[in-house]
C-alpha positions in Angstrom: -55.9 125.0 -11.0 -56.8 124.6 -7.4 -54.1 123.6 -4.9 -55.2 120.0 -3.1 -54.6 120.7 0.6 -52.7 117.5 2.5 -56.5 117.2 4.1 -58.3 116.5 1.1 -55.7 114.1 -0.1 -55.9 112.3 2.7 -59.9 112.1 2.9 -59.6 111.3 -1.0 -57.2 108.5 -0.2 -59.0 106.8 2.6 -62.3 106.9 0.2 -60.5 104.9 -1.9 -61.9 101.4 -2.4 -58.3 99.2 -2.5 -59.2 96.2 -3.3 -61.6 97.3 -5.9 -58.8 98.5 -7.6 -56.5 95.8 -6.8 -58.7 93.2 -8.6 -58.9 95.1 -11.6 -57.5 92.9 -14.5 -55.1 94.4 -17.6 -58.6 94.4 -19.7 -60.7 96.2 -17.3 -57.6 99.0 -16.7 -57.1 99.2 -20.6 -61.1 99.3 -21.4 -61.5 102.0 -18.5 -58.8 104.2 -20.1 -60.1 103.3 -23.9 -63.4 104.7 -22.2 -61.8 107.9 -21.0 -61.2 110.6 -23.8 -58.5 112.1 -21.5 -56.3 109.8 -21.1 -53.0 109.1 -23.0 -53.0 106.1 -25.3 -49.9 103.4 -25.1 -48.3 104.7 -28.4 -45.4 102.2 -28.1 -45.9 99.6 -30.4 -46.7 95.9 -29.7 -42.8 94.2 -29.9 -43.4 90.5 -30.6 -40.4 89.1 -28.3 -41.1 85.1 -29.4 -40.8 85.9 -32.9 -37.5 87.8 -32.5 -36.4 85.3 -30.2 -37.2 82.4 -33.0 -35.9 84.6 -35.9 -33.2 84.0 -33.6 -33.5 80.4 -33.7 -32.6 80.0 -29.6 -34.7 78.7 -27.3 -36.0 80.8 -23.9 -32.8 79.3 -21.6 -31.0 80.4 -24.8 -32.0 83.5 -25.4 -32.8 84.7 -21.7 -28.5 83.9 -21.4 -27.4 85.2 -24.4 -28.7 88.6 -23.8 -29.0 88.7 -20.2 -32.7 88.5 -19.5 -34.3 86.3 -16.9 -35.8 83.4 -18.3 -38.9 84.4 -16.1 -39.1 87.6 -17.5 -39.0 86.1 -21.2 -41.7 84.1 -20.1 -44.1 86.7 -19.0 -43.2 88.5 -22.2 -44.1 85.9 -24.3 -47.3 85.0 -22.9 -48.8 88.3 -22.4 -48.5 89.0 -19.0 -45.8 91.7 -19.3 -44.7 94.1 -22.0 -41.1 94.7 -22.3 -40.1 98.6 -21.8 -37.4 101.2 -21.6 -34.0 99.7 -22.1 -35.1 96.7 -22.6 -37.5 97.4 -25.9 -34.5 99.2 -26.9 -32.2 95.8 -26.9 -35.5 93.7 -28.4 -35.4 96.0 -31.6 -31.2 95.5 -31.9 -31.6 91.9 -31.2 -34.6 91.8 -34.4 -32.0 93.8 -36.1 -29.3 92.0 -35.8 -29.1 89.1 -33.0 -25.5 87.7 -33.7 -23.7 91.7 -33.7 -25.3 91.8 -30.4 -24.2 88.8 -29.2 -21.3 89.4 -30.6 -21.0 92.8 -28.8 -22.3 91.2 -25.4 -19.8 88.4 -25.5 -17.0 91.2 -25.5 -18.0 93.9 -23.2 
């Protein structure tokens, strides 16, 4: 593998058309990289936070409060925009476990 020199970086990064990229949508990111045999597929599964949220039976204040998310960020989740990750897919699969033991364990700590 050949060693980029800070030169070639550069001229590679002022090539770059910006706002071509910048107006690229979720779909035309996801169908370049379907299109690309290279790259890494998302192998996190789809977490469907509405239905743990009303297997929950809470609303999105209710939930959001109860295990301190933004209601915002709910929101987003919900409606497509964002995909939870990290930490945060973690506490989505204990709440679809068990939502009141986490509650529960919340309320506590």
């Amino acid at each position: 593998m050949t060693k980029v020199s800070s030169e070639q970086a550069t001229r590679a990064l002022a090539a770059t058309d910006w706002h071509r990229i910048d107006a690229m949508t979720d779909t035309d990111i996801a169908r370049q990289i379907a299109a690309n045999p290279d790259a890494a597929p998302d192998m996190a599964p789809e977490i469907d936070v509405r239905a743990i949220r009303r297997a929950a039976n809470m609303t999105q204040s209710q939930f959001a409060a109860a295990y301190e998310f933004s209601i915002r960020t709910i929101q987003e989740w919900e409606r497509g925009a964002k995909r939870p990750s990290g930490p945060a897919r973690t506490l989505l699969r204990a709440i679809k476990s068990d939502p009141e033991a986490l509650r529960r364990a919340l309320a506590t700590a």
